[in-house]
C-alpha positions as CSV (number, residue, x, y, z in Angstrom):
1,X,53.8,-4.1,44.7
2,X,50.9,-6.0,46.9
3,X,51.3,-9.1,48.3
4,X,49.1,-11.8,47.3
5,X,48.3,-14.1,50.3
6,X,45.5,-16.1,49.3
7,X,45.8,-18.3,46.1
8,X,49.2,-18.4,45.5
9,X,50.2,-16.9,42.0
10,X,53.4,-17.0,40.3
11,X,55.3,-14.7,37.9
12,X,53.9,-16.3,34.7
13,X,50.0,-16.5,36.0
14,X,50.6,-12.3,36.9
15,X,51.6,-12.1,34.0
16,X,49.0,-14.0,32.1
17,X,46.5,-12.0,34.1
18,X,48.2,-8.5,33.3
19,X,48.0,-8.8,29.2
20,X,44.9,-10.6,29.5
21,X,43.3,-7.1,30.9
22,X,44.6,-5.7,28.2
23,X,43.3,-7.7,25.5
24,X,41.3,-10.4,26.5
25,X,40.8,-10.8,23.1
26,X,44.3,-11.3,22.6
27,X,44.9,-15.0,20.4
28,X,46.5,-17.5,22.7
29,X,49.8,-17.7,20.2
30,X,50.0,-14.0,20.7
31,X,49.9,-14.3,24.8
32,X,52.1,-17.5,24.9
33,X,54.8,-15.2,23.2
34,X,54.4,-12.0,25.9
35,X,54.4,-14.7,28.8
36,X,57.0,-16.9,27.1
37,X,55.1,-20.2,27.6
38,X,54.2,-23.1,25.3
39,X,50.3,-22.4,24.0
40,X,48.9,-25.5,26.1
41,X,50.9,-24.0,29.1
42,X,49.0,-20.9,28.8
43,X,45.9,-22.2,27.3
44,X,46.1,-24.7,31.0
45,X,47.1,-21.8,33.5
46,X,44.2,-19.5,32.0
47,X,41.6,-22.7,32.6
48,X,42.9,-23.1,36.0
49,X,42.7,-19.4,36.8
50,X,39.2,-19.4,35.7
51,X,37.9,-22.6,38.0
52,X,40.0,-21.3,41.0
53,X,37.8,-18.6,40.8
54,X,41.1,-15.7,40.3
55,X,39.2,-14.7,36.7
56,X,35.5,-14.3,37.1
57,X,34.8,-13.0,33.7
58,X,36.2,-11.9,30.5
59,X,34.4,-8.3,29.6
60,X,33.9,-6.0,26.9
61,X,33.8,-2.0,28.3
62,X,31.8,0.2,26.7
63,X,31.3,3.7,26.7
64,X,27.8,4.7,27.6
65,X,28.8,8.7,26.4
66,X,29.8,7.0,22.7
67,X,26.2,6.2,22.5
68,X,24.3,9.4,23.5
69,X,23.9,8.1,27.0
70,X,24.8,10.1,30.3
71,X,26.6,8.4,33.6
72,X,25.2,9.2,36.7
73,X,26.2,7.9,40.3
74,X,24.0,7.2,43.2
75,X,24.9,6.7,46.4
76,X,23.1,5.1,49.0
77,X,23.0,4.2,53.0
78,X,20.9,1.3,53.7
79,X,18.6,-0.2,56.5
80,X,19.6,-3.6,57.3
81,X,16.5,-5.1,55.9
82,X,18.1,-8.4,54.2
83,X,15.1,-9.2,52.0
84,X,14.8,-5.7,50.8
85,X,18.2,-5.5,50.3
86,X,18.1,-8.4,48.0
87,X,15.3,-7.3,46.1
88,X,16.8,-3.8,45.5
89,X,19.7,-5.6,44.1
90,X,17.8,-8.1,41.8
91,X,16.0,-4.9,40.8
92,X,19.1,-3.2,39.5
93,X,20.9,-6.1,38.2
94,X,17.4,-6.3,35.7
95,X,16.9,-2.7,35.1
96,X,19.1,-2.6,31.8
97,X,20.3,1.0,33.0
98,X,22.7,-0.2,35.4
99,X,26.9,0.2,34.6
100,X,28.4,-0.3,37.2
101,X,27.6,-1.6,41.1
102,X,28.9,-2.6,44.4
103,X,28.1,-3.4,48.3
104,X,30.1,-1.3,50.3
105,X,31.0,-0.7,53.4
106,X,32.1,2.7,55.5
107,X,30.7,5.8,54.0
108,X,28.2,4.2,52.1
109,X,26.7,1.2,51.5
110,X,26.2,1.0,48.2
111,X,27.1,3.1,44.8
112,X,26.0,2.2,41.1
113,X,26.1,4.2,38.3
114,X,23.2,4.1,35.6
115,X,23.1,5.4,32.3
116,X,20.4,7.6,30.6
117,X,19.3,9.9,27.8
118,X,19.0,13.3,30.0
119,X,19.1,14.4,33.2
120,X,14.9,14.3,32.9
121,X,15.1,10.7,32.1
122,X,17.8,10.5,35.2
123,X,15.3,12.5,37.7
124,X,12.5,9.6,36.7
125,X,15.2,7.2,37.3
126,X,16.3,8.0,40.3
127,X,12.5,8.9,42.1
128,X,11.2,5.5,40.9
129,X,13.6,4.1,42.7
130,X,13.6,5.8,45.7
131,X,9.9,5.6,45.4
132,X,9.5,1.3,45.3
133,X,12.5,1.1,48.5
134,X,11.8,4.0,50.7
135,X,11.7,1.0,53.4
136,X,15.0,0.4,52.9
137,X,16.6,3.8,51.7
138,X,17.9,5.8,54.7
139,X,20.1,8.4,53.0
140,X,20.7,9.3,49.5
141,X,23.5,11.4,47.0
142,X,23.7,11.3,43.8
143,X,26.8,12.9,40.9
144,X,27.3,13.3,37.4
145,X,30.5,11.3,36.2
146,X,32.6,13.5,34.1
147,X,35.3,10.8,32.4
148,X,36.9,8.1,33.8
149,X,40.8,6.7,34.0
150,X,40.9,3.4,33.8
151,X,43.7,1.1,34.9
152,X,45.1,-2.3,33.9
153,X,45.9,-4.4,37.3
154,X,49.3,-3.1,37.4
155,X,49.3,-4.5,41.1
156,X,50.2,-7.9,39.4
157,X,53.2,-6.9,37.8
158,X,54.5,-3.5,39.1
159,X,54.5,-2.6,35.7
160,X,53.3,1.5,35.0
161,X,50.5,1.4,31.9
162,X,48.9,4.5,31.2
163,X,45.1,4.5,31.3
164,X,42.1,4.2,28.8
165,X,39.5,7.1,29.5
166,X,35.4,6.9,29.0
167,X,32.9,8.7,29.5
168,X,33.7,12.1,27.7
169,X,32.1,14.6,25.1
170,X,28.6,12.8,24.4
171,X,28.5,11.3,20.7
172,X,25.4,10.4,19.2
173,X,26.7,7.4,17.0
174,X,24.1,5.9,15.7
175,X,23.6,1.7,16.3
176,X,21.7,-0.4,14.5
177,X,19.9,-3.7,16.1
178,X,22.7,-6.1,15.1
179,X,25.0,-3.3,17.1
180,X,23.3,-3.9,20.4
181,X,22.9,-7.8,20.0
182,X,26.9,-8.1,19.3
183,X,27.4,-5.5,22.4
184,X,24.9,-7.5,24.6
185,X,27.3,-10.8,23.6
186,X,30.7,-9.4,24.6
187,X,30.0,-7.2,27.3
188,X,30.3,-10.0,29.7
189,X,31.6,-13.2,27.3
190,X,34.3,-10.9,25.6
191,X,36.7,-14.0,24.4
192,X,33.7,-15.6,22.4
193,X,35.1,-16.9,18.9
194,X,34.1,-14.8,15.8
195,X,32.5,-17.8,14.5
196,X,30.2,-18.3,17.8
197,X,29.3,-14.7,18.6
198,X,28.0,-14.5,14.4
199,X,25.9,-17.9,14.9
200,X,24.6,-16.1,18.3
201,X,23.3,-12.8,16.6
202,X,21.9,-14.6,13.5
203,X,24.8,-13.2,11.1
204,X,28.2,-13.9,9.6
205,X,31.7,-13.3,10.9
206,X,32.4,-11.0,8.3
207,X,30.2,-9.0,9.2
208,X,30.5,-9.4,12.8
209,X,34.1,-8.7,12.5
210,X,33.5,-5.5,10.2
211,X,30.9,-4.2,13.6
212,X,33.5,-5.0,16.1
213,X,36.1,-2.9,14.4
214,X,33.3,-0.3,13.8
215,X,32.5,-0.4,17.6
216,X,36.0,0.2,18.4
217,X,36.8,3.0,16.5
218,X,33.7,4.8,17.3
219,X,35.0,4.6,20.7
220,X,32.1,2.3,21.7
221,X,34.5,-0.5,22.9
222,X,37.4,1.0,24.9
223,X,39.2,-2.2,25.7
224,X,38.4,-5.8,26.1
225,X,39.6,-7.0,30.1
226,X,38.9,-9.2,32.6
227,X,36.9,-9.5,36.0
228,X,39.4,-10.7,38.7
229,X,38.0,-11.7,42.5
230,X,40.4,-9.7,44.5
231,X,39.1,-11.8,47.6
232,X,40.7,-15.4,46.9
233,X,43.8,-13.2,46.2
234,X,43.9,-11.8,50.2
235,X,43.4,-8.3,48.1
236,X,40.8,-5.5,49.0
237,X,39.9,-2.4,47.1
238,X,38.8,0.7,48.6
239,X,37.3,3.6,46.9
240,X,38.5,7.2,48.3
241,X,35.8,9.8,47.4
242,X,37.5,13.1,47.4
243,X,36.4,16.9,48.1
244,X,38.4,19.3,47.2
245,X,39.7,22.9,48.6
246,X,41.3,23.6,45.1
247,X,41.8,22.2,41.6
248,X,43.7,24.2,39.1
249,X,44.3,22.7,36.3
250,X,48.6,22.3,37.3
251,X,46.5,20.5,40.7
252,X,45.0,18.0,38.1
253,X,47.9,17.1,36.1
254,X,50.2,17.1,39.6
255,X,47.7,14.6,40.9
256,X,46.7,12.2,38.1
257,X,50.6,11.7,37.1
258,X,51.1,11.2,40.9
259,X,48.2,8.7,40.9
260,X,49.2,6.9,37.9
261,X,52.9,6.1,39.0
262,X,51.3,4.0,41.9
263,X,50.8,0.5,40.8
264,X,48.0,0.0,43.3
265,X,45.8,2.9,41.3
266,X,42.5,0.9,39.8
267,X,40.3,3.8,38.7
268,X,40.6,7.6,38.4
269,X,37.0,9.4,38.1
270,X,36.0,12.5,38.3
271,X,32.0,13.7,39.1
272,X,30.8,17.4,38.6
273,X,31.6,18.1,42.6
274,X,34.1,15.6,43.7
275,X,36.6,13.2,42.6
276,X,37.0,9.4,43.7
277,X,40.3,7.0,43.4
278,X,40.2,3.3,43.5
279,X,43.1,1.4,45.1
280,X,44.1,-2.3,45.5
281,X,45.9,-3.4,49.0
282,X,46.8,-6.6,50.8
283,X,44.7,-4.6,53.8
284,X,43.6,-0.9,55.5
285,X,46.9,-0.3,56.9
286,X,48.4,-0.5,53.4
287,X,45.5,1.8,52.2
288,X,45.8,4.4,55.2
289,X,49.5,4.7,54.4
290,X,48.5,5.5,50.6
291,X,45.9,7.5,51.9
292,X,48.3,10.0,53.8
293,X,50.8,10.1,51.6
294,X,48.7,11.4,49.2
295,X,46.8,14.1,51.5
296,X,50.9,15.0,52.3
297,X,51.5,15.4,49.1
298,X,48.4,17.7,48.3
299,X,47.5,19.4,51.2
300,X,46.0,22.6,49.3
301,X,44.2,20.2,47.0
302,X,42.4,17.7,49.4
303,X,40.1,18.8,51.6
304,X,38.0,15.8,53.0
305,X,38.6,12.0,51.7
306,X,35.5,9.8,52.5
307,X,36.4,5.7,52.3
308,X,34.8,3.0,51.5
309,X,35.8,-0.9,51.6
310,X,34.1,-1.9,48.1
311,X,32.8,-5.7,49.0
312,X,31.5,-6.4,45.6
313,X,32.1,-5.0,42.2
314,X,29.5,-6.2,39.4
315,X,30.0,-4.6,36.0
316,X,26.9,-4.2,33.6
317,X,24.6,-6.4,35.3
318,X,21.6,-6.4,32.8
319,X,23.0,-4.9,29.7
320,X,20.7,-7.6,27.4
321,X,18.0,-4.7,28.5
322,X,19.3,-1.8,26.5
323,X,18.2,-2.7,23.4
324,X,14.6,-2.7,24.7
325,X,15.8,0.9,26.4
326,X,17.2,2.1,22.5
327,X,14.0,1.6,20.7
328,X,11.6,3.1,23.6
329,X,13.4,6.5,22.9
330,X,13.2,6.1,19.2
């Protein structure tokens, strides 16, 4: 289990932290009976979490692939240009199509992945972009995302959880307006009341409730979790991007089962041509060790691992833009 040697937490805070990136959602008499705390102990150690900066947001994943949409990944080295640097940054955090980003360093020095229609609507996408930063652009990759594992922070407890997948078969479900203004709410405020997020999206909780559960069993919403800032922990997470010599499928099952015994495991994804793992360590020794141990234990399997120090981590920066997105490919 890692060592946290920042902000001290104890037992009940990992705790706390662990079923709230379950359910986020999860009512406060429901969590104070998991942690075995009074409701205002809990209700007090989740308010202190929050202003200590440990929970940095309570969020809502989507899939993108429930909605007709298409993950792709881009990977990018960098000149050190700070001001274009900021304003490629400000640029995807507005663009509406962006899913997933973070400042990196090693390999690369920045990845995001964006979601569109086809790989036509990607190819536009992606020259645009290079296109308006060619200053700062030096070198550029990009991937298809296959499906994702995703992991609760079993680093916190030591506790094995097995994972939630996206991505997937695409599904055209079809959503209304009110479906994208209730998405655009919770994606990044996921504990809002019923009664706030109906007044918010000019409807009733009835009927906001009846979306939500909608929007779960379409697959939409995978799980409600939370953003935690592994820095004021002493924690660092590294992304291992993976090429491979083989991968049967007795390879894949070998290695994800492997994979998800480790508590440190954040992420599982796997792109048309490569895979990538994300782990959480106290520091790169911890992550080297991990690193050989697994290349030990799959030497047929791993041919090349490329590693980067993820610095920043910013889910669906933007998403209030999709709904603009939606009705210009109507």
């Amino acid at each position: 289990m890692v060592e946290i040697s920042r902000i001290k937490l104890d037992i009940t805070d990992k705790k706390i932290i662990a079923e709230l990136d379950k359910d986020c959602r999860i009512p406060i008499t429901a969590l104070s009976k998991k942690v075995m705390k009074s409701r205002q102990a809990v209700e007090y150690r989740i308010s202190q979490l929050v202003k200590k900066g440990v929970i940095t947001s309570f969020n809502a994943s989507f899939n993108p692939h429930k909605m007709g949409y298409k993950i792709y990944k881009i990977y990018v080295k960098l000149r050190n240009i700070p001001e274009e640097k900021q304003r490629l940054f400000a640029y995807l955090k507005t663009s509406g199509t962006v899913y997933w980003m973070g400042e990196c360093s090693g390999a690369w020095d920045l990845i995001f992945g964006v979601f569109a229609k086809s790989d036509y609507d990607f190819f536009n996408l992606k020259n645009e972009l290079i296109s308006e930063f060619n200053k700062i652009i030096v070198e550029e990759e990009g991937e298809t995302l296959v499906d994702v594992k995703q992991y609760a922070k079993m680093y916190f407890t030591n506790t094995i959880v097995p994972p939630t997948m996206f991505a997937g078969e695409i599904v055209n479900n079809e959503l209304d307006e009110l479906d994208y203004a209730i998405l655009g709410e919770v994606v990044n405020n996921a504990r809002i009341p019923i009664n706030e997020l109906a007044h918010k999206v000019s409807s009733t909780a009835g009927i906001v409730r009846g979306k939500l559960n909608k929007l779960e069993q379409k697959g939409i919403i995978i799980q409600y979790r939370i953003g935690v800032d592994l820095n004021v922990l002493g924690l660092e997470l590294y992304k291992a991007i993976i090429k491979l010599d083989k991968y049967t499928k007795d390879d894949e099952r070998k290695l994800l089962e492997y994979l998800s015994n480790t508590p440190n495991i954040h992420y599982f994804i796997r792109n048309i041509w490569q895979l990538e793992f994300e782990l959480v360590v106290s520091n790169y020794q911890e992550y080297y060790h991990l690193i050989e141990k697994i290349k030990k234990e799959f030497p047929y399997v791993i041919r090349t691992v490329d590693s980067v120090l993820m610095i920043t981590d910013e889910w669906t920066p933007g998403f209030g833009n999709v709904w603009k997105l939606k009705k210009a490919h109507s």
